[in-house]
C-alpha positions as CSV (number, residue, x, y, z in Angstrom):
1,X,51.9,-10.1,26.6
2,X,52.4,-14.0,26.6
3,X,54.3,-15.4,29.6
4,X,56.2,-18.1,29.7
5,X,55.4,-21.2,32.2
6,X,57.5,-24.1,33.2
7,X,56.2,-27.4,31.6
8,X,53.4,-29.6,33.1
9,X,50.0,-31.3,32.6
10,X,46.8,-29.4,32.7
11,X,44.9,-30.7,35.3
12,X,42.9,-33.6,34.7
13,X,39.9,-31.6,35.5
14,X,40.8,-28.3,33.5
15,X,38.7,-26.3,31.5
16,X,41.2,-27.7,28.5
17,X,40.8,-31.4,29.2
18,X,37.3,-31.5,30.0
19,X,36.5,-29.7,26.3
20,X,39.5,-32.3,24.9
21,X,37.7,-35.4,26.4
22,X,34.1,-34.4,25.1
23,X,35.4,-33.9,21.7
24,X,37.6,-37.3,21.9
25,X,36.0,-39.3,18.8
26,X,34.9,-36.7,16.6
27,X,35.6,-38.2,13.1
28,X,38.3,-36.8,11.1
29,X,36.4,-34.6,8.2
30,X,38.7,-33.0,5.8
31,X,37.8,-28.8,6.1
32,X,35.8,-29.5,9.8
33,X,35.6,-26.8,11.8
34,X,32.8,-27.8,14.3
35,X,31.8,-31.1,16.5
36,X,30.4,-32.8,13.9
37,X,33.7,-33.4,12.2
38,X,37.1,-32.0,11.9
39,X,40.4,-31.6,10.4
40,X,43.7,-30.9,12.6
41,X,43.3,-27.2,12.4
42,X,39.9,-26.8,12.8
43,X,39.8,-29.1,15.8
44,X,43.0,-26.4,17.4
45,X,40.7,-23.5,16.1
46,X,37.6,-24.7,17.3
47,X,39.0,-25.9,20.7
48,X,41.2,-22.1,21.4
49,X,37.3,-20.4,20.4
50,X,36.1,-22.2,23.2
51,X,38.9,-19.7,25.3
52,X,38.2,-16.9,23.0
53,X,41.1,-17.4,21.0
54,X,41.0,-16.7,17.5
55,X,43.3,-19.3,15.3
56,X,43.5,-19.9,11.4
57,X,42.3,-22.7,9.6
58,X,45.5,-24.1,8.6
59,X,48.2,-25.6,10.4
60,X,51.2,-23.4,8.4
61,X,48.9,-20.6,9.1
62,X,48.5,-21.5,12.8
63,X,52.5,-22.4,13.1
64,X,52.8,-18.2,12.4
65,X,51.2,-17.7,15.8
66,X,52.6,-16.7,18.8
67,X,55.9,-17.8,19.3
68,X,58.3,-20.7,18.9
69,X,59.0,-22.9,21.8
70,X,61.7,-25.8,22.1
71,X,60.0,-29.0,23.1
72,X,61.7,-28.6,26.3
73,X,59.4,-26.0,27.3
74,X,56.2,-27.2,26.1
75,X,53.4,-26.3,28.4
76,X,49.7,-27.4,28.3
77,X,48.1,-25.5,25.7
78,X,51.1,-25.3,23.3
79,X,50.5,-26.0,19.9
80,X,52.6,-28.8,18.1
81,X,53.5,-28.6,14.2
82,X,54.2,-31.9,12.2
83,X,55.4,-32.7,8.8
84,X,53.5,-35.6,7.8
85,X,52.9,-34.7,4.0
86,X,57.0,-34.6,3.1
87,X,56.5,-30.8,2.0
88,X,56.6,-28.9,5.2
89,X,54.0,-28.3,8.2
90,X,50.7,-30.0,7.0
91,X,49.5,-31.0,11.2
92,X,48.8,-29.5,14.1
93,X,47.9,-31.0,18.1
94,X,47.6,-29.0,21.0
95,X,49.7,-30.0,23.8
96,X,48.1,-31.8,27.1
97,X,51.4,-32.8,29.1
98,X,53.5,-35.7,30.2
99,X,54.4,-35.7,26.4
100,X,50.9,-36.4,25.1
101,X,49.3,-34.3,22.6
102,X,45.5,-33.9,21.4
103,X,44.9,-33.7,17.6
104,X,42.4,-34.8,15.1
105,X,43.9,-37.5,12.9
106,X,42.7,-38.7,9.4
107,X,42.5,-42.4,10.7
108,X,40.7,-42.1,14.1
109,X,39.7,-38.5,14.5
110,X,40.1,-37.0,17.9
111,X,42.4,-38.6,20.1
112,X,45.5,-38.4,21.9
113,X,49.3,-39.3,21.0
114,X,52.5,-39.6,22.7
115,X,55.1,-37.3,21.2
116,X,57.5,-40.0,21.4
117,X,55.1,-42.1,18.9
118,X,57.7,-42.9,16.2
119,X,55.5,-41.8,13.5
120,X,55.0,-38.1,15.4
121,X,58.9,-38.4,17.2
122,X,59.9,-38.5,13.6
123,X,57.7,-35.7,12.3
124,X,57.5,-33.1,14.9
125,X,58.8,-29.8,13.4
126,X,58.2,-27.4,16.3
127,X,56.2,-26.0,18.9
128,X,54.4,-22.3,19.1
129,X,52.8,-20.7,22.6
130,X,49.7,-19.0,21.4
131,X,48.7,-18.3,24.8
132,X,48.1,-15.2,27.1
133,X,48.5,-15.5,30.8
134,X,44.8,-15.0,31.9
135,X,43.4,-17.7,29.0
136,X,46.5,-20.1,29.3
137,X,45.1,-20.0,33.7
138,X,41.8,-20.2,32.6
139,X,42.0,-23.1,29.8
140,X,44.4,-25.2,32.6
141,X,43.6,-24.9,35.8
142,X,41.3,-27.2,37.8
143,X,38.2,-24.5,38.9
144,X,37.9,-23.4,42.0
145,X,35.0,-25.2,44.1
């Protein structure tokens, strides 16, 4: 069952953002799928394995999971679909909150975006929640001490 939560930010110190910040700077490599390099689905699919999620590697493939959110709703963990080829969804991010996104892009590798970027504002396509309820807690909230 996936449950729906109101939008926020994962907490600085999730289990989400810690994996997020030690992959920021990966390079971009076309067909990654681990740390040493990878492409926009791979870094998603790589990142949700960390949770025990299983994803496909490819973003029209990944934009069949779950279910479709409006942008409204986007929660930390939500995965956003782009169309930055012209011929339909060809990137994916994983939402972090405050309208930022995490991705791997073909210019700087892993790194974070505002969705409002005009280059993303103007490509965004839609959002999917992948997420159950026990790995959506456990990939966003802060552990307890």
């Amino acid at each position: 069952m996936l449950l729906s939560f109101s939008a926020g930010t994962a907490s600085a110190a999730s289990p989400m953002n810690e994996q997020i910040d030690a992959l920021i700077g990966t390079p971009y490599k076309a067909g990654g799928t681990s740390d040493k390099g990878f492409d926009c689905s791979g870094f998603t699919q790589y990142l949700f394995a960390q949770f025990n999620l299983e994803l496909p590697h490819n973003s029209a493939a990944q934009a069949k999971e779950g279910y479709w959110i409006p942008q409204s709703d986007l929660r930390p963990g939500d995965l956003v679909f782009f169309n930055t080829s012209g011929k339909g969804i060809s990137h994916v991010g994983v939402y972090i909150g405050d309208r930022m996104f995490a991705h791997s892009a073909s210019d700087e590798g892993v790194t974070k975006s505002s969705l409002d970027e005009s280059y993303y504002k103007k490509r965004y396509v839609s959002a999917r929640r992948v997420l159950w309820e026990e790995i959506y807690t456990q990939m966003t909230s802060e552990p307890a001490e």
